[in-house]
N, C-alpha and C positions, 0 to 999 in steps of 0.2 A: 507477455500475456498470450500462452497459450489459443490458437485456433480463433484467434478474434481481431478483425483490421484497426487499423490506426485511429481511425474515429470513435469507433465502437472504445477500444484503448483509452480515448482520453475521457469519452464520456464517463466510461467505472472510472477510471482514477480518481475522475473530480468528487462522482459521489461517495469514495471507499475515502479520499483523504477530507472531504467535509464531514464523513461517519464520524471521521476516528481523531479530528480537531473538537467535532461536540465532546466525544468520550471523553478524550484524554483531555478537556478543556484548557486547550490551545488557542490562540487567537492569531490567524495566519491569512492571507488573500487567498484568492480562488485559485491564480497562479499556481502558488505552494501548495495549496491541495489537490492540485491534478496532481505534481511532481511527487507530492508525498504518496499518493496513491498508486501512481505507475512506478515509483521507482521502490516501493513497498513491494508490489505486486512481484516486482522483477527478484528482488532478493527473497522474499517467499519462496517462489519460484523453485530459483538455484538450492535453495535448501530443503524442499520438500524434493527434490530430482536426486538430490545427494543420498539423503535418510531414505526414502520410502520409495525411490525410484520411478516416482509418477509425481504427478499434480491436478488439482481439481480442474475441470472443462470448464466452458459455457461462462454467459453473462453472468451467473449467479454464484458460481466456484470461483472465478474470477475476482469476482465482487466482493466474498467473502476472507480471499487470500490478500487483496491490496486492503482492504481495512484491518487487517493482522497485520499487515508488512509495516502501513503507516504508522499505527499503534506502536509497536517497536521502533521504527526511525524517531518518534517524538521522543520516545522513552529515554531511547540512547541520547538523543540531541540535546536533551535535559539533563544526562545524567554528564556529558563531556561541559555543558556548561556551569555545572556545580564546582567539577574538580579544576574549573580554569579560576 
């Protein structure tokens, strides 16, 4: 996460991966919603650096990339439990 300390870090995570447990209506701990959120955040991240060669700043671009990254983690994680 982009120009933001570790604290600041887990507070978006919690609330980009609680965002994106309402959306995708998931049912997960607070825990897994930090993790889904920062480790969301992180793979965003790496693929907005790759395509576009940048990534969003700030509390709010941040915030906005780990509830996209999270969205995606549920998606896949649903879609790897289907095909097992």
């Amino acid at each position: 996460m982009t120009g933001i300390g570790w604290l600041a870090a887990i507070i978006i995570g919690g609330i980009a991966g609680w965002l994106a447990e309402q959306f995708m209506k998931s049912n997960m701990g607070i825990l897994m919603n930090i993790i889904l959120g920062i480790v969301g955040a992180v793979v965003l991240n790496a693929i907005l650096m790759a395509v576009m060669g940048g990534t969003f700043g700030g509390w709010i671009g941040q915030l906005v990339v780990g509830f996209i990254g999270a969205c995606l983690l549920i998606w896949v994680a649903r879609m790897v439990r289907r095909t097992a």
